[in-house]
N, C-alpha and C positions, 0 to 999 in steps of 0.2 A: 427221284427220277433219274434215267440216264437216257444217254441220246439211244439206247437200244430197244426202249419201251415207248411204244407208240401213245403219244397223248392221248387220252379220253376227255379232260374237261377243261376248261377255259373261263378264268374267272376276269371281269373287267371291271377296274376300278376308275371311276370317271366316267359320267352317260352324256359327255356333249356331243358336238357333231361327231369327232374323230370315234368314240366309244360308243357310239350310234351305231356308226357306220362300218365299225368292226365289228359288233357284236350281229350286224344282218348279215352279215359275210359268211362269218364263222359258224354262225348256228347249224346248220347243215352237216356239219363235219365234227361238231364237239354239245358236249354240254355246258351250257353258256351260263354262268350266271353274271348278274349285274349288281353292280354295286356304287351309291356316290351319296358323300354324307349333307347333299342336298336331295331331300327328297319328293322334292316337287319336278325333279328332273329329271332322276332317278322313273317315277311315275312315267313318264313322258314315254323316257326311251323305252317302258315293258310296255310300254303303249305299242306305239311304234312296231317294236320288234315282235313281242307277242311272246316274250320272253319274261322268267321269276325275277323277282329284285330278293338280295341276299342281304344280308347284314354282314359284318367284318369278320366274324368268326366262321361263317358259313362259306364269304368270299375264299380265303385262303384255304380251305378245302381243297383248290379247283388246283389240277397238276401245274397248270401257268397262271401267275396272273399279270393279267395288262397293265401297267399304269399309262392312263391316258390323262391325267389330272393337269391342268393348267402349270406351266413349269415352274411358278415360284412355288408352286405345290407338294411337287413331287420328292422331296425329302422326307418333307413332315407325312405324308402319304404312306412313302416307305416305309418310315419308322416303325408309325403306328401297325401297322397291317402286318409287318414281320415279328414284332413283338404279340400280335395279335395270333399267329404262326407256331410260334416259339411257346405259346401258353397250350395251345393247342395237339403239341407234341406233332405238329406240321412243317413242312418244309419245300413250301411250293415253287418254283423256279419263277422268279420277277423279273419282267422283262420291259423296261423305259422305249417310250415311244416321239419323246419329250427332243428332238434336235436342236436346243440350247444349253440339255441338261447333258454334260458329260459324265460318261458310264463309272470314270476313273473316279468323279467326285463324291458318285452312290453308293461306292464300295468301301470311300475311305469312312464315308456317314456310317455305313456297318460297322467297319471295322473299330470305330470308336466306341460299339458297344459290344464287350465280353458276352452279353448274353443271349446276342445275335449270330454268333459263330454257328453256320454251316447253314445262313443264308443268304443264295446267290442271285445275285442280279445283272442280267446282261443288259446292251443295248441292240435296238431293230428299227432304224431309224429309216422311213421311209421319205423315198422319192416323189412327193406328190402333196395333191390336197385332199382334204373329206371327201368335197365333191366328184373326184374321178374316183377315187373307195368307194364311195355309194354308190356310182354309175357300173362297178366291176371293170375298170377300166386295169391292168396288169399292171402292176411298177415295180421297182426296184427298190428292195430293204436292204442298209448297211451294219453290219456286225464287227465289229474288231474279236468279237469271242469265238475262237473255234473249237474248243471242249463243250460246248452246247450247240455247236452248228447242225447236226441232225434233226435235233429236236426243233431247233429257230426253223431248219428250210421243212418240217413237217408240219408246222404250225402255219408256214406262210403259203405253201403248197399250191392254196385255191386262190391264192392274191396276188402270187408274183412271183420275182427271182430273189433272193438272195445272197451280197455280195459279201465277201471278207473284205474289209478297207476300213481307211480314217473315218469313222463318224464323224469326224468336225467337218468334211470338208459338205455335208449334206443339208446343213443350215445355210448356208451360202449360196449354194446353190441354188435351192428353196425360195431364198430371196431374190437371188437374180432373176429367177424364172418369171417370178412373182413379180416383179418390177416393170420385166420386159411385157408380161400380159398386160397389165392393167396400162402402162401406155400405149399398147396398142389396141385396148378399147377404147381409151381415151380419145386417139386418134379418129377410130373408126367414128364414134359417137360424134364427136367436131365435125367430120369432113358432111355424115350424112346430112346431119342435121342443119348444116350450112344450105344443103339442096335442098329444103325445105320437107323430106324425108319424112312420110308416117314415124312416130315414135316406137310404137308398133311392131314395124318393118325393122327400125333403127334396132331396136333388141334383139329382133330374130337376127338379124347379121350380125351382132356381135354373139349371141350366145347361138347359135346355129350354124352360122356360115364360118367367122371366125374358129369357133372354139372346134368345131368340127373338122377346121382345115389342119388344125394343130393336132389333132386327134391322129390325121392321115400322114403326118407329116414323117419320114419324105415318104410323098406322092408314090402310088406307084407308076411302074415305067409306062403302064397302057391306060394311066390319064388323061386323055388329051385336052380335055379342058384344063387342067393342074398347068400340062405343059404349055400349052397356049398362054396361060398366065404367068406364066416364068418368064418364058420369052418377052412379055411387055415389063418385067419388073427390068429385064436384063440390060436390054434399050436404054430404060428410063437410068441407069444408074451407068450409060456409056458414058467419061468425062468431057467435055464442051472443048471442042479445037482452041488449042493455045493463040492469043493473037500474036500476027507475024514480027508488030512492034515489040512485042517484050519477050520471043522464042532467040533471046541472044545465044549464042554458041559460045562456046568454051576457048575458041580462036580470038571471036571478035571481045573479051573481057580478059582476057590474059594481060597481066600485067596492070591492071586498070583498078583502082580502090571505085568503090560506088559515087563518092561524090567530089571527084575530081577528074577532069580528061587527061587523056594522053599527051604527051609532051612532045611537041614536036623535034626533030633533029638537027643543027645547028648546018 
């Protein structure tokens, strides 16, 4: 492959959520096959998708293939599959999806084996979760690779942007993101349910109103409801007047340690 020849097929290895939800993506635009050496899951997602399940020598047929494989996985994955490649007289471009697994560590795993030479593996480390992938929600994939960047932003084309940068810094982020959601359902689900709140109701506002407001976020400018509620966040977070007993000045403490007075003059 070179980034001049337009992809035709897309092989994915690993059918969970994230390999699901790529593979209902992508089908539209490539020939999909699926692969994952569970094959009760495997089942699931050609369910699912309506999509063939390949086996390993059939997978690396495919011009790219995905690894989506749980990250203490994705070595032994590689291996196999490239080796499996390399018997093949194949040389499919493998591309980690994995934001724990750095790209720098899957290259040296190649490079430890002589009869893996002149198979490449980027990374495409996405901004997000399954679930905004399944919804078609746009995000942003990171590449440090840019001799395969045509081919990464042709493959990603219907899913998003693609940026050149640190992959490491997208795990982190990930998590922060992740952190910050889930105590702010936390939050949300406490406060309703304190008000005695349908359960119900209490879901639809967390995955409805919530997730939906993050969705829109920032607001557009002819919100008025959005803005309305900004203005009451804005209030709420005005600081409380200082009281007048302890707003001492920089006059009246001059010279003065905190726990002893001023000395009078003779």
């Amino acid at each position: 492959m070179t980034g001049a020849t337009p992809l035709q097929s897309v092989g994915i290895a690993g059918t969970g959520r994230l390999g699901t939800a790529l593979a209902a993506r992508l089908k539209d635009r490539f020939a999909v096959l699926l692969y994952d050496t569970d094959r009760s899951c495997a089942r699931r997602a050609a369910t699912t998708t309506a999509l063939p399940l390949a086996d390993a020598e059939t997978l690396v047929t495919a011009d790219v293939v995905l690894l989506c494989v749980p990250p203490q996985e994705t070595d032994n994955a590689l291996l196999g599959l490239a080796r499996c490649a390399v018997r093949g007289g194949r040389r499919p471009l493998f591309v980690s999806l994995a934001t724990s697994v750095p790209t720098a560590r899957l290259r040296s795993v190649l490079a430890q084996s002589p009869d893996l030479a002149g198979i490449d593996v980027v990374g495409l480390k996405p901004v997000c979760q399954f679930a905004a992938l399944a919804r078609g929600v746009p995000t942003v994939m990171v590449t440090e690779d840019t001799g395969r960047l045509d081919e990464l932003r042709y493959l990603a084309s219907g899913l998003g942007t693609v940026l050149v940068g640190d992959e490491n810094v997208v795990g982190p982020v990930n998590r922060a993101a992740t952190k910050a959601a889930l105590r702010a359902c936390a939050q949300l689900t406490d406060e309703l349910s304190a008000r005695g709140v349908d359960l119900l109701l209490v879901r639809a506002a967390v995955g409805n109103v919530l997730a939906g407001t993050a969705l829109d976020h920032p607001p557009a400018p002819d919100n008025s409801y959005t803005r309305s509620v900004l203005a009451e966040l804005a209030a709420e977070q005005v600081p409380p007047p200082v009281p007048q007993s302890v707003a001492a000045t920089a006059a009246e403490t001059k010279g003065t340690r905190a726990h002893e007075r001023p000395r009078s003059r003779p």
